[in-house]
C-alpha positions as CSV (number, residue, x, y, z in Angstrom):
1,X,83.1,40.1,28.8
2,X,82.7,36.8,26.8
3,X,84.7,35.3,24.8
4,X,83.6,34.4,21.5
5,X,82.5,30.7,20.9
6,X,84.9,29.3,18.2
7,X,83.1,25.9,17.8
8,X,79.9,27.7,16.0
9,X,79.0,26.5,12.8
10,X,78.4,29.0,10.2
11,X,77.2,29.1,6.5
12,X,79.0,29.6,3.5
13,X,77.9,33.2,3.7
14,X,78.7,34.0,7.2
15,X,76.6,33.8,10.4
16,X,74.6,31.4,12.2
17,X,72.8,28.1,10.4
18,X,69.7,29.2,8.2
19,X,65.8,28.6,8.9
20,X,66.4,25.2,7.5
21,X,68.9,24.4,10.7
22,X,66.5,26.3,13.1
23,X,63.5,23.9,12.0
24,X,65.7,20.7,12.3
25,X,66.5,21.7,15.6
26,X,62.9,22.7,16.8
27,X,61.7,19.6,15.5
28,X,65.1,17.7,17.2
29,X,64.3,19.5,20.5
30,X,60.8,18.7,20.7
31,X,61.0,15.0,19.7
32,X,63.4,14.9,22.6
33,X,60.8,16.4,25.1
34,X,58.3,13.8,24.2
35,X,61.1,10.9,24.7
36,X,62.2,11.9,28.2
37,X,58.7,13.1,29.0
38,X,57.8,9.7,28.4
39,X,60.0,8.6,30.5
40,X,59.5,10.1,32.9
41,X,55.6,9.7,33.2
42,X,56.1,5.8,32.5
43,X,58.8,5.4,35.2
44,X,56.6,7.5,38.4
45,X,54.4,5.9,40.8
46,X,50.6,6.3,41.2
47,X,50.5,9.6,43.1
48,X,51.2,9.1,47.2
49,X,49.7,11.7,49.3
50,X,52.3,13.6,51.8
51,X,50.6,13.7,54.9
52,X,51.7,14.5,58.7
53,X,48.9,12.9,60.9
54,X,50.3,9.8,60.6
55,X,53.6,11.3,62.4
56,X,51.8,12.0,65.5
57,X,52.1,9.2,68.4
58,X,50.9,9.3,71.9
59,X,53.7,10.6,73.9
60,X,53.7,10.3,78.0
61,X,52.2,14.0,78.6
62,X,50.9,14.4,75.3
63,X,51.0,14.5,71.6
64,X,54.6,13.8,70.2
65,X,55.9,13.2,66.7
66,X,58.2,11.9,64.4
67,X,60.6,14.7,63.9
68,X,63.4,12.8,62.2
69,X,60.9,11.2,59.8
70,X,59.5,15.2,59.3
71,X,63.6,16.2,58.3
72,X,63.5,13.8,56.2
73,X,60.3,14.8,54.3
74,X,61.3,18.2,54.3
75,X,64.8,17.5,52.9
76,X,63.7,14.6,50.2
77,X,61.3,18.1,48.9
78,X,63.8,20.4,49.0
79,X,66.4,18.2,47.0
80,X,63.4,17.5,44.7
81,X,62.7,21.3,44.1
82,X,65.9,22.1,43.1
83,X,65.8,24.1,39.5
84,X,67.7,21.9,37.1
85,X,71.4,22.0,36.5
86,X,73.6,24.7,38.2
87,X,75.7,24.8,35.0
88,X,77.6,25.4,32.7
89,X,79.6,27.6,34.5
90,X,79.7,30.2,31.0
91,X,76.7,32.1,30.1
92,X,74.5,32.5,27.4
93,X,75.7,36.1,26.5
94,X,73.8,39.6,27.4
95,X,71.4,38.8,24.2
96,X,71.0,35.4,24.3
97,X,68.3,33.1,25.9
98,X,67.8,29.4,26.3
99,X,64.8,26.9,27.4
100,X,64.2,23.5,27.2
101,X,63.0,20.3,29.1
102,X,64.4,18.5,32.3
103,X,63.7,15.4,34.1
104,X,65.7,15.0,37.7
105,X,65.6,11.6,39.4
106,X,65.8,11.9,42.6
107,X,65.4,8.9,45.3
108,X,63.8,9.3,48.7
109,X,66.4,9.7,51.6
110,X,64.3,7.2,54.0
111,X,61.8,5.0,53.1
112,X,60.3,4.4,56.2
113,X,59.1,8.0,56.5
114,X,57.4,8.2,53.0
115,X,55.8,4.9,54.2
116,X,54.0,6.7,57.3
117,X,53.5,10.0,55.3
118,X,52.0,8.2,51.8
119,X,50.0,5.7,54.6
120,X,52.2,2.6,52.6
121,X,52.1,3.7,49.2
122,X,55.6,5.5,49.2
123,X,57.5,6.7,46.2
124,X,61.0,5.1,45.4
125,X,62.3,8.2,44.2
126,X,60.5,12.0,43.3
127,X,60.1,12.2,39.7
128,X,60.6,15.9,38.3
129,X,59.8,16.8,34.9
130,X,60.7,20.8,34.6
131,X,60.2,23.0,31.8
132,X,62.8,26.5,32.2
133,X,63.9,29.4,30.5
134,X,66.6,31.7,31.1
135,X,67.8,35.2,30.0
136,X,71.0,36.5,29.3
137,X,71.6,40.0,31.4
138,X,74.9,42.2,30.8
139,X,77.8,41.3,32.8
140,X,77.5,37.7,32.5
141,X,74.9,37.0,33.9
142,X,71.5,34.8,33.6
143,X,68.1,35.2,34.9
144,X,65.7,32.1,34.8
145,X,62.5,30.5,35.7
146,X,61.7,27.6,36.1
147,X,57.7,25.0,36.1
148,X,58.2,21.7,37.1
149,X,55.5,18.6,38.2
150,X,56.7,15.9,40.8
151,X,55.1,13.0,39.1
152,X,54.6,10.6,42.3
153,X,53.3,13.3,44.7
154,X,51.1,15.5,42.1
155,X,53.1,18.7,43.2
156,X,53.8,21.5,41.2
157,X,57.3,23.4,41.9
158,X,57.8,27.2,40.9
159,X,61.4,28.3,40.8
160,X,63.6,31.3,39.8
161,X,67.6,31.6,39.9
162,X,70.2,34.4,39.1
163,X,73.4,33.2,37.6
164,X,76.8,35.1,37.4
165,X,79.9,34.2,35.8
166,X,82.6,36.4,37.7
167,X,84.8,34.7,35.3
168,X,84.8,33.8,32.0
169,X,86.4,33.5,28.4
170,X,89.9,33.6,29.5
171,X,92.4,32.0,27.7
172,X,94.6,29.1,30.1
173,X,91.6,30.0,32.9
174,X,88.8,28.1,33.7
175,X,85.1,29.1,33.5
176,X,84.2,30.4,37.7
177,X,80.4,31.0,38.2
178,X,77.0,31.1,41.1
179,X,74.1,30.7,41.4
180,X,71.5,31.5,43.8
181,X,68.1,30.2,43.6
182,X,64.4,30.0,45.6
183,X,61.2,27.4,44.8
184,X,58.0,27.0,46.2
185,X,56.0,24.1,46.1
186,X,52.3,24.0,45.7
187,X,49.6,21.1,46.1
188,X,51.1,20.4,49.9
189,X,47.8,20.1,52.6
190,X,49.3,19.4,56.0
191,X,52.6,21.6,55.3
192,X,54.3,24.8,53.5
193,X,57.9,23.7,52.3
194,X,60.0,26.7,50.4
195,X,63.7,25.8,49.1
196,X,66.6,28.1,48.4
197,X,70.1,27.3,47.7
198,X,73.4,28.6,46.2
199,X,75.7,26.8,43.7
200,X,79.1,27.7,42.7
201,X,80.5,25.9,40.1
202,X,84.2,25.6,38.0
203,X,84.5,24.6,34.1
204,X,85.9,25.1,30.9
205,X,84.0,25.0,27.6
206,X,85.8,23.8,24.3
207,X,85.5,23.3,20.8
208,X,85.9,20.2,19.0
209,X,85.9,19.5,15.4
210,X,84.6,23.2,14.4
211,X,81.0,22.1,15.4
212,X,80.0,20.3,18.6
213,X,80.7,22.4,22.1
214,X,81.6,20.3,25.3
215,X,81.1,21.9,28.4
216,X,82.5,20.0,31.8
217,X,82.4,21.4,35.1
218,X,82.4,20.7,39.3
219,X,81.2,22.3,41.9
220,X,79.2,22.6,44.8
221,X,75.3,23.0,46.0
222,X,74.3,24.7,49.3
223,X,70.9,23.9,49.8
224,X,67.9,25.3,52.5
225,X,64.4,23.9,53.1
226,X,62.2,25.4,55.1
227,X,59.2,23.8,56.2
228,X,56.1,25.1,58.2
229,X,53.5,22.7,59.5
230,X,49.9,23.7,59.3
231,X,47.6,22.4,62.1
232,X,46.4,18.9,61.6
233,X,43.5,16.7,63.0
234,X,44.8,13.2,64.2
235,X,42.7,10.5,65.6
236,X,44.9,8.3,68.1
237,X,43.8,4.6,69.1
238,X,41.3,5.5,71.9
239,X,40.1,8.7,70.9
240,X,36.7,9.5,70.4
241,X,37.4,12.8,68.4
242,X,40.0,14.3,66.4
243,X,43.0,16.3,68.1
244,X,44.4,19.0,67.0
245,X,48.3,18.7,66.5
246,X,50.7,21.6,65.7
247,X,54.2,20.5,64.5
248,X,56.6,22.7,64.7
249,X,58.8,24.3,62.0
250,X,61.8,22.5,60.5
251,X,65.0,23.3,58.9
252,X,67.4,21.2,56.6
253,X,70.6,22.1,55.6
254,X,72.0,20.0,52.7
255,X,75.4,20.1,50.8
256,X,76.6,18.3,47.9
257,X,79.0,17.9,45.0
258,X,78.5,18.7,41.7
259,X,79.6,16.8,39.0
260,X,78.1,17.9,35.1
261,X,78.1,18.1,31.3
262,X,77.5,19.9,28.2
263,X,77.1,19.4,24.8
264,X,75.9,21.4,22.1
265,X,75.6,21.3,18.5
266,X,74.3,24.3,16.4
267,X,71.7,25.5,18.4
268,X,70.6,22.2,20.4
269,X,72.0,21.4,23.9
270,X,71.8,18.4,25.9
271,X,73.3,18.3,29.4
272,X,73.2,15.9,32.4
273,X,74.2,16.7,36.1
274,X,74.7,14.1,39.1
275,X,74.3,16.3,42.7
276,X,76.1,14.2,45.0
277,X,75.8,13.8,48.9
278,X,73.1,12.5,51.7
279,X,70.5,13.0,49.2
280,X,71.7,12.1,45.2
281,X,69.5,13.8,42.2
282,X,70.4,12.7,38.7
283,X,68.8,15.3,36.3
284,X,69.4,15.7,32.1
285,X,68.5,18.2,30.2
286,X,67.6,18.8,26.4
287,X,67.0,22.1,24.9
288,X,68.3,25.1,22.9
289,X,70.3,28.5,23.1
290,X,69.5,31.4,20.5
């Protein structure tokens, strides 16, 4: 069970902060969304096309391809797809709920690939702006979703995640949570790429001054992407017609550190996490728990 947030404000008669505060903070929250939203859309290249043909060389008894250039692609998505922040490691309570607006920055593991899959016109980074919401279930626990738009790449990202903090609200004992999670990515031609991942995470959440919340924790981020290949057509120096070429299926396997904050203030939250390893995703957060 969870413990009771000292660091809430209340009013003079008791409770949470009136209408008044719950319009200032709409207002504060959406202002914020059209700030990092802008952002984001100023900061993403003009939209690069992922495509596989270009993998495909002329081997010495056939067709052959790039497959560490294909890892790459598959991993640089996956990383990319990942919903949000995996914390804080406390919950939002059985009633409660939260949403709000994230923007992850993530740049592109090898260049060289992009360049032969985007035919030169390769992102630096992928460029996620994510809109979530997520559900507090008894025995603290979580259940969200999660919309998000890779800017450079025009690729939409579907995501949902189940959270569970197995402890919690103890006094001289840190916060100990997971979370498992799975995201498909849509607007791909030449290939099907599906992510999945577990996080498990450590913090504390305090109270300072009677109003602002600070959340700090670590952790780390298993992460899966699965990529299937659909059947291309590729047209090799000395061809008359197109060839059809069937890549086979790739796996990547990632894992990184996790290294994130909290703060909240009423009902407003603003967090930012920095998901360390081969591939590095910087992602913040603005939004609001009721």
């Amino acid at each position: 069970m969870s413990a009771l947030d000292p660091a809430l404000p209340t009013r003079a008669g008791g409770g949470r902060p009136g209408r008044r505060g719950r319009w200032t903070l709409l207002r504060g929250v959406l202002a914020g969304v059209a700030l990092i939203g802008a952002v984001g859309l100023g900061g993403a290249d003009a939209h690069a096309g992922v495509e596989l043909a270009p993998l495909v060389t002329r081997g010495a008894t056939g067709l052959d391809y790039d497959a560490a250039a294909l890892d790459a692609l598959v991993g640089d998505l996956g990383a990319a797809a990942r919903p949000g922040l995996g914390g804080p490691t406390a919950t939002i309570g059985a009633l409660g709920f939260t949403f709000g607006y994230q923007l992850a920055y993530t740049p592109v593991s090898e260049r060289a690939a992009w360049d032969l899959a985007s035919r030169g016109t390769a992102p630096d980074a992928l460029v996620a702006s994510e809109f979530f919401l997520r559900k507090g279930l008894p025995l603290s626990m979580e259940l969200g979703v999660a919309l998000a738009w890779l800017h450079a790449i025009d690729l939409q990202v579907a995501s949902l995640e189940l959270k569970w903090a197995f402890v919690e609200g103890l006094d001289g004992l840190p916060d100990l949570g997971a979370r498992i999670h799975v995201s498909g990515l849509f607007g791909l031609r030449d290939i099907t790429v599906v992510a999945a991942g577990a996080d498990v995470t450590i913090g504390k959440r305090f109270g300072l001054g009677g109003a602002l919340r600070i959340a700090p924790y670590a952790g780390y981020a298993f992460g899966f992407a699965h990529g299937v290949p659909r059947p291309i057509g590729v047209v090799l120096a000395g061809d008359v017609e197109a060839t059809t070429a069937i890549l086979p299926a790739t796996n990547v396997l990632s894992h990184r550190g996790l290294l994130g904050l909290e703060l909240g203030l009423s009902y407003g939250t603003l967090g930012v996490e920095a998901s360390l390893g081969s591939t590095t995703t910087i992602t913040i957060r603005i939004g609001a728990s009721l």
